[in-house]
C-alpha positions in Angstrom: -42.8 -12.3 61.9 -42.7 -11.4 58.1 -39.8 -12.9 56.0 -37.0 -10.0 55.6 -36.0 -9.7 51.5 -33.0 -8.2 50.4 -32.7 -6.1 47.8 -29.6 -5.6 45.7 -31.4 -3.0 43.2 -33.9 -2.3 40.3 -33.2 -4.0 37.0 -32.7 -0.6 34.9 -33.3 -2.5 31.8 -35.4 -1.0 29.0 -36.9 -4.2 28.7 -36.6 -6.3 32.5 -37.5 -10.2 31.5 -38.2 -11.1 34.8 -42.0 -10.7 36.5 -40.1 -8.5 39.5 -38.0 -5.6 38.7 -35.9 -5.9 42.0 -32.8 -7.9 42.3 -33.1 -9.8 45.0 -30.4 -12.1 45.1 -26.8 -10.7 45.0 -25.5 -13.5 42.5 -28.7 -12.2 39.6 -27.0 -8.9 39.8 -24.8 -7.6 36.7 -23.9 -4.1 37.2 -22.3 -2.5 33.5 -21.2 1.0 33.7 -23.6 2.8 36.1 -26.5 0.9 36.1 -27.5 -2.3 37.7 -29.3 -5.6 35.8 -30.4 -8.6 36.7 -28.3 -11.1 35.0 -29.7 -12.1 31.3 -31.2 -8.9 31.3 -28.2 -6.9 30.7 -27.6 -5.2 27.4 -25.8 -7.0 24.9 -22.0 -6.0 23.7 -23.5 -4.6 20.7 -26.5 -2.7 21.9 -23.6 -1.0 24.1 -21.5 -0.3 21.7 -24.2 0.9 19.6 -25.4 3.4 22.6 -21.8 4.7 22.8 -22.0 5.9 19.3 -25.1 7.7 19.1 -23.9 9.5 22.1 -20.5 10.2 21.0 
């Protein structure tokens, strides 16, 4: 019988430091705004800030 995995998501991003793009442990998942991030992978404050501005 194969191993079940759960997965909590796909890292969403840009740049995913991890060799797998899927969460698969509920405690490495950060989720900021709508999208979901393994934890250390997450967009610093400043890189959000800086996204709100050039969209604003």
């Amino acid at each position: 019988m194969p191993n079940v995995i759960n997965v909590y998501g796909v890292c969403e991003a840009e740049t995913c430091k991890r060799p797998e793009r899927a969460i698969v442990r509920e405690e490495d998942s950060v989720v900021i705004g709508n999208k979901r991030y393994h934890r250390g992978c997450e967009p610093t404050v400043e890189e959000r800030e800086a996204r709100n501005r050039s969209s604003a």
